[in-house]
N, C-alpha and C positions, 0 to 999 in steps of 0.2 A: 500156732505160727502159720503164716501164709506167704507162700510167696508168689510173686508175679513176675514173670519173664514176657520181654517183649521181643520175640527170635527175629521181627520184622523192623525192628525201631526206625534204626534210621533208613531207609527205605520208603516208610510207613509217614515220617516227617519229613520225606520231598513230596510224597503224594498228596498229601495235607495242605502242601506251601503253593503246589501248583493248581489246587485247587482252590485255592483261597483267592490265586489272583486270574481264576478262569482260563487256565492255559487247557487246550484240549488234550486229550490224553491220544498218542499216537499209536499203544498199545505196542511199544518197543519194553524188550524184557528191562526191568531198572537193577543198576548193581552201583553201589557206592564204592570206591579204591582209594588207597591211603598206601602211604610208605611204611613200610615192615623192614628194619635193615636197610639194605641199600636198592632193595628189591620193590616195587608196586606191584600191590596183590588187591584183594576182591575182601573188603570187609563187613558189609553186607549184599544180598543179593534178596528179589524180589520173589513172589512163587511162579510168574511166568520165567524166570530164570532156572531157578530151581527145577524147575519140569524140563528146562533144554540139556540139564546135567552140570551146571554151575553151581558150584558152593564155597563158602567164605574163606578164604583162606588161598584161596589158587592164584597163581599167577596173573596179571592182568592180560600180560602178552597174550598169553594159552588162552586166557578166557576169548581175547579177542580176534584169534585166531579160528575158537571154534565156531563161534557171531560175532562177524564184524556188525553186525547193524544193534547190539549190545548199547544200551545206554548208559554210558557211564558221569556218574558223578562224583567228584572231587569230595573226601571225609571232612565235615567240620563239627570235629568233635567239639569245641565251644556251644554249638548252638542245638547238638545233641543234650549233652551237658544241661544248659539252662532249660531243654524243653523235660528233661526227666525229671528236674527240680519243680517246675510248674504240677508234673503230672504227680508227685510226692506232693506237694501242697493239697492238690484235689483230693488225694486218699485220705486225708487230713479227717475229715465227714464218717470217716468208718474207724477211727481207732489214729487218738494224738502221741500213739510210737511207730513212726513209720521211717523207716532208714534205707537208703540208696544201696541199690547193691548194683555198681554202674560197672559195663556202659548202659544195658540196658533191663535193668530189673530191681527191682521193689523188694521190701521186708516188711512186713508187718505183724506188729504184735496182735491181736484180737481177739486175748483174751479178754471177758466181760461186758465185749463188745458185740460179741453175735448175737446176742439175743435184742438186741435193738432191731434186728432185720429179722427178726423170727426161725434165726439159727445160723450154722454155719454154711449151708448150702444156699439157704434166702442169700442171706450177704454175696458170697461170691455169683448168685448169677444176676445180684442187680449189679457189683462190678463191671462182671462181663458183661453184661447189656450196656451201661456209660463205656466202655471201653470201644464196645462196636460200634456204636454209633458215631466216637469219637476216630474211628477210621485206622484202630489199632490190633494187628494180630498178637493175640497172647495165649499166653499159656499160665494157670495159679492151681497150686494146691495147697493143701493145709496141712501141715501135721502136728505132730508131738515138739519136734526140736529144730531147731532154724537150718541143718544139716539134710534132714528128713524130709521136708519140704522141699529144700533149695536142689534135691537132688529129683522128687517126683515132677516138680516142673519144666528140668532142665530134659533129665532123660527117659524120667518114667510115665507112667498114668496118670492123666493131671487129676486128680479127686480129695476127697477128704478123706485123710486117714486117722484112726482115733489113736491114743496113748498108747505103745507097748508096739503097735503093730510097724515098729521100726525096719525088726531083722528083716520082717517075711517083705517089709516093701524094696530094701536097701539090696539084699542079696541078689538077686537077679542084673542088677543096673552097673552098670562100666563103671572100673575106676575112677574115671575122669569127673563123675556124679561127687566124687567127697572132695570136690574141687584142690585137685593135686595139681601143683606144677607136672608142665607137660614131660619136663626129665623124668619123674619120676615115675608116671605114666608106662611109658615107655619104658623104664629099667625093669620093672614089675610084670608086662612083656614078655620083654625076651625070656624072663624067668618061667614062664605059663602065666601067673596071673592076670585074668584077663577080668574078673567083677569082683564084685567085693564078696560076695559069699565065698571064695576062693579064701580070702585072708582071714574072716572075722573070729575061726577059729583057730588061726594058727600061731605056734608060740611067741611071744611078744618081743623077748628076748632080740633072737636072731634080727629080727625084722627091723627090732629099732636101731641094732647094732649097722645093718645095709643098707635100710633106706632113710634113715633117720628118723625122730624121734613127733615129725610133723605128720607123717601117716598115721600114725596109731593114736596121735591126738584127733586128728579131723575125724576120724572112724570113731571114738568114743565120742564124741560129741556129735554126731546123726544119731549114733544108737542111743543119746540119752544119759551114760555113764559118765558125763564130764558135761556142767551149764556154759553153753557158750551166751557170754550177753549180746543182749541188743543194744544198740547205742543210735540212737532217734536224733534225728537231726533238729528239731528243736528240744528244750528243755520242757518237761512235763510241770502243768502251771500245776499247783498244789490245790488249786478249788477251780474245779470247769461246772458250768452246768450250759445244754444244750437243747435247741427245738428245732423239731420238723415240721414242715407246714405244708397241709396236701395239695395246697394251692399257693403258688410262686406269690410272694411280697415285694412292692416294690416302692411304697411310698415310705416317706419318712416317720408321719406318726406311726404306722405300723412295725416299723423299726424299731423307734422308740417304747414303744408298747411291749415291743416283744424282749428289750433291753430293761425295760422295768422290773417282767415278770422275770426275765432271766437273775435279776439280782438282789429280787425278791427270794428265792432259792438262796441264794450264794450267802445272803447276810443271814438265814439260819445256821447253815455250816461255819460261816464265820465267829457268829456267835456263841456257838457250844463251845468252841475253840477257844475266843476271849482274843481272835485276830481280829487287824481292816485292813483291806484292800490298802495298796500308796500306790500299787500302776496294773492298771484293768485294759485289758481287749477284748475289742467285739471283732467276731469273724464271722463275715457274711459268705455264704457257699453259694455263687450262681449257677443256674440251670446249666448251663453251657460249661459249665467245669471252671470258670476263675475265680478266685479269689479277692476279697476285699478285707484286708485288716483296718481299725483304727484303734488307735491305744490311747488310756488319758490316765495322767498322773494326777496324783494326789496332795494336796499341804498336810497330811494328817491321816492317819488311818481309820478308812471310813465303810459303813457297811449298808448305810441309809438307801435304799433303792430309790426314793425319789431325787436323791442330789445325784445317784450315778446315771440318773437319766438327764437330769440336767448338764453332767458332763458332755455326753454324748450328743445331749443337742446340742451344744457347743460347738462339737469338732465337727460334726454334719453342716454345720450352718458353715463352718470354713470352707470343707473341701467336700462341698454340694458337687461340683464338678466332677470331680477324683470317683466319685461313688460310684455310679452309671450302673445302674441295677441291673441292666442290659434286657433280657425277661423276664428277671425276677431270678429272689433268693429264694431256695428250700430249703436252706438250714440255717441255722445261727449258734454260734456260739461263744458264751460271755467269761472269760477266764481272767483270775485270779494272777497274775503275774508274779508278782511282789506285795504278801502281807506281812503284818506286823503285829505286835500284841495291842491291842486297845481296850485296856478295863473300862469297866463300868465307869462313868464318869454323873454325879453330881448334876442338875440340871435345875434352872429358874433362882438361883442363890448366886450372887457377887457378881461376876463378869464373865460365865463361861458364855452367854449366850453371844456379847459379842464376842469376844474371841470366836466362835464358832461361824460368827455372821464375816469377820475376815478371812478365815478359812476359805468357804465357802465364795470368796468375791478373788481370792487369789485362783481357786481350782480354776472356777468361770474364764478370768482373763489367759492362763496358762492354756486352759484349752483352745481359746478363740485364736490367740497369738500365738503360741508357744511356749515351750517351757522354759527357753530360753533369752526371750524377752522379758517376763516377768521375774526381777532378779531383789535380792536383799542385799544389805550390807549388814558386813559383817566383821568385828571389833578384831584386828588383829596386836600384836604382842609388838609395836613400834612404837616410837614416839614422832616418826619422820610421817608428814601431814599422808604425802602419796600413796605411803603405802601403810598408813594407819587402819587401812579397812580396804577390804575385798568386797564387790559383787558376788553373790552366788545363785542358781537357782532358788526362786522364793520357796519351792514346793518341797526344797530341801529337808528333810530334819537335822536338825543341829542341837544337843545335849545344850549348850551353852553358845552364846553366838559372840559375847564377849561383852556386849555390851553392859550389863550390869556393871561389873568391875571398872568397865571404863568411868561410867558415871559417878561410880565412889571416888575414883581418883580426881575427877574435874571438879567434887564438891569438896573434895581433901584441897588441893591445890588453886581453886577457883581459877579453872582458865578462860581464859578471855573468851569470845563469841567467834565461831570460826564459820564461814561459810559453808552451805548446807551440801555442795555439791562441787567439786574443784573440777579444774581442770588437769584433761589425761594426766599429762605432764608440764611442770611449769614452764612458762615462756619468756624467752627476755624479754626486756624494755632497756629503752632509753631515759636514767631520771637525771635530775639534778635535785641536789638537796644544798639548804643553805650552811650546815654545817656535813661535815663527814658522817658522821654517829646518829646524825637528827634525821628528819622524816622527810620526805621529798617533795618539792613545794613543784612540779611539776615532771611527767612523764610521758614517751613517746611508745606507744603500742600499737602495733598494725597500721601504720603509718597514719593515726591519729594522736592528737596532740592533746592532752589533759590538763586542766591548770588544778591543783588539790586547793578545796577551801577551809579541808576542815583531816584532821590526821588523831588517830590513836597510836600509844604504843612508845617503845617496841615490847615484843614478847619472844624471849630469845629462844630458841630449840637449836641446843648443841648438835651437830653432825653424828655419824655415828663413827665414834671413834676406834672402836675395836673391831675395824674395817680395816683391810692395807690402805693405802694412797691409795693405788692406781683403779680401786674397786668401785665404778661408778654408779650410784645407785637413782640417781636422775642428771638433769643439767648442771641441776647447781653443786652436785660432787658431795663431800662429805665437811664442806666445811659449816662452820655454825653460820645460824639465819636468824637476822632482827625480822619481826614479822610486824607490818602495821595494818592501819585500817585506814583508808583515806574515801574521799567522798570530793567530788568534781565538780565543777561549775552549773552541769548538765542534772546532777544528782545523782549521778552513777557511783555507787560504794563498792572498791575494787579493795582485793588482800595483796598487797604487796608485801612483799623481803629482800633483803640485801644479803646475801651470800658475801660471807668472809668480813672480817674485823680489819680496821686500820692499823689499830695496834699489833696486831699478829705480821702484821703484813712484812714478809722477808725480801732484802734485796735482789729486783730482779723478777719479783713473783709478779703475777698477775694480779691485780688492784679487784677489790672487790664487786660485784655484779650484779644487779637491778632484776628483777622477773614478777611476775603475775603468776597468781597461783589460784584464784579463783576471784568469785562476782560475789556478793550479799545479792539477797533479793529485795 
């Protein structure tokens, strides 16, 4: 386990900020101040600070008392905040379990992951080197348990300590190292305890009974004897595979190239397994420490490394902008998101290939546009036109989308030809028909004037009855609808219906009502 403390953070991000926008540096000591209580106190302070006899936590008055010519800046934990998550994404390149321990310090897991740096001490001092450069004082050690570390880089020696060597690191270092409320701290104190070798052997009993039951947990968990987990801020993709490149990449085939070979890897692993990928990321690591993700879904679970590069050129061709290699990536890496099983499938016999060639022409459009412009219909459990079928993600998978059964039913009952594409919702009109019950020999829509030459119909769809009244489920309400088919002087074939029967018609009620519900092509 390793951890990284930054004792200078925020401090270290106004020197950052003012340097970014060329402000000259006055050489005034920097201290940042936030409210504590009702009190303003000193939440961070700088090392020219530090060396005048300032530390975190003091009063501002005092501080400014003892230099007034003290610079002080106002805390914005917000922009703290989002700059520790950037710098947690950058760690990302040495180990994909890395967890905030805010305000200002890191967790990382790394195990199976040092030996990519040529051990544990490689890794931490190429850290440390991107950390200096990046204009950050810190402090990392590594140990056995996230307790053990989190206590060598706050209080003790920052180094690498191996398995077991808990007690002899942990005993020497202050309470305040197994990170206790500060009450407790302090009650332990006034009692003599003043480091943990002080408690580690003493009865358990008494202890949990005074100071309660959260001291003797946190002390077992640095020494080892109880797993504290770790919990990563993103979720760990089930199939990563990753490169370094000793020389920064920044064009696009080279991306591509390196997206090929990366998932060239991944559909072995996939393979053995009898998974495909449905939503894949690439994560580019630029020299400068930012990050670029792009993610591309899938119609189907797939493992072919030449369509996942073709995904990828897709989404690069979109958001060419968005990329800005800036001077180039040193890393990449191509992760598994979301797989799913995909057997062996049959190949050159009946119609998988097109089926596969639609697949393949929905991923294309999904990734140029989105996932959520490229959409299906899909058959749902009504008989009301509206709401007979839902859009959804095309890239969806759906066991059953409905449609099957809808078409047993339309050749069980042979229903009439219904427009391929309706409108949102229906709209009224203005008709006249030469009879009540008959078809409408002219109608006003969008303040256009239709004369019909030619009418099918009606094809009646009862309302839905086992609806209250007052439950609306479009314009036309729940009463039953004659549906026609008419065709205009212009040639325009419009679906009209008439909501509500003459006959039903109660005194007093509102007389039945004319609307458009969709076009023919």
């Amino acid at each position: 386990m390793l951890s990284l403390w930054l004792p200078r953070f925020a401090t270290d991000r106004i020197r950052r900020l003012r340097d970014a926008a060329s402000v000259p540096h006055d050489g005034l000591p920097l201290a940042v101040a936030g409210k504590r209580g009702n009190a303003d106190v000193l939440i961070a302070i700088d090392e020219a600070a530090e060396q005048l006899g300032l530390s975190a936590g003091m009063a501002l008055a005092q501080a400014r008392a003892m230099h007034p010519a003290l610079d002080v800046v106002p805390e914005d934990a917000c922009a703290d905040g989002e700059l520790l998550e950037a710098i947690a994404d950058w760690c990302l390149r040495y180990t994909p379990l890395v967890a905030c321990d805010a305000p200002d310090g890191l967790l990382l897991d790394i195990s199976g992951c040092a030996h990519l740096y040529g051990g544990e001490r490689e890794l931490v001092a190429d850290l440390g080197r991107r950390l200096t450069q990046a204009g950050f004082a810190y402090r990392l050690a590594i140990a056995g348990t996230i307790g053990a570390a989190w206590a060598a880089a706050h209080d003790g020696r920052p180094d690498a300590y191996a398995n077991g060597e808990e007690r002899d690191l942990l005993a020497p270092l202050p309470l305040g190292a197994l990170r206790l409320p500060p009450a407790v701290v302090a009650s332990l104190g006034r009692v003599g305890f003043k480091t943990i070798g002080d408690i580690i052997d003493m009865p358990r009993a008494p202890f949990t009974a005074r100071f309660g039951a959260e001291l003797l947990r946190q002390l077992d968990r640095a020494l080892g004897r109880e797993h504290e987990p770790l919990t990563p801020r993103l979720p760990v993709a089930p199939y990563v595979a990753e490169k370094r490149f000793h020389e920064p990449i920044a064009r696009d085939e080279d991306v591509l190239g390196t997206v090929e070979k990366l998932a060239a890897r991944l559909s072995v692993a996939l393979e053995q397994r009898g998974d495909g990928a449905r939503r894949i990321e690439l994560t580019l690591f630029r020299t400068d420490g930012a990050l670029r993700r792009i993610a591309a879904g899938t119609a189907r679970p797939l493992r072919d490394a030449a369509d996942i590069r073709t995904l990828f050129a897709e989404r690069l061709a979109t958001i060419a902008d968005e990329l800005d290699p800036g001077f180039g990536f040193d890393m990449a890496r191509l992760s598994v998101l979301i797989a799913e099983p995909a057997p062996a499938e049959q190949i050159g016999m009946g119609s998988a290939n097109d089926a596969g060639e639609m697949v393949r022409l929905i991923d294309r459009l999904s990734a140029r546009l989105g996932a959520q412009r490229v959409r299906r219909a899909v058959a749902q459990d009504s008989h009301i036109p509206e709401i007979a079928a839902v859009t959804l993600p095309a890239q969806m998978t759906l066991k059953d989308d409905g449609w099957a059964a809808y078409g047993r039913h339309r050749s069980a009952v042979e229903l009439a030809p219904r427009p391929l594409r309706l409108l949102s919702r229906p709209e009224p009109i203005e008709a006249i028909a030469e009879v009540p019950d008959g078809p409408p020999l002219r109608f006003k829509w969008r303040r256009a004037q239709h004369d019909i030459v030619a009418a099918e119909g009606p094809e009646r769809i009862e309302g839905a009855w086992w609806q209250e009244e007052n439950v609306e489920t479009s314009p036309a309400g729940n009463r039953a609808r004659d549906y026609f088919r008419v065709e205009d002087t212009s040639g325009h074939r419009f679906w009209l219906f008439r909501a509500g029967l003459y006959r039903d018609l109660a005194p007093g009620a509102a007389p039945p009502s004319w609307f458009v519900h969709g076009m023919f092509g």
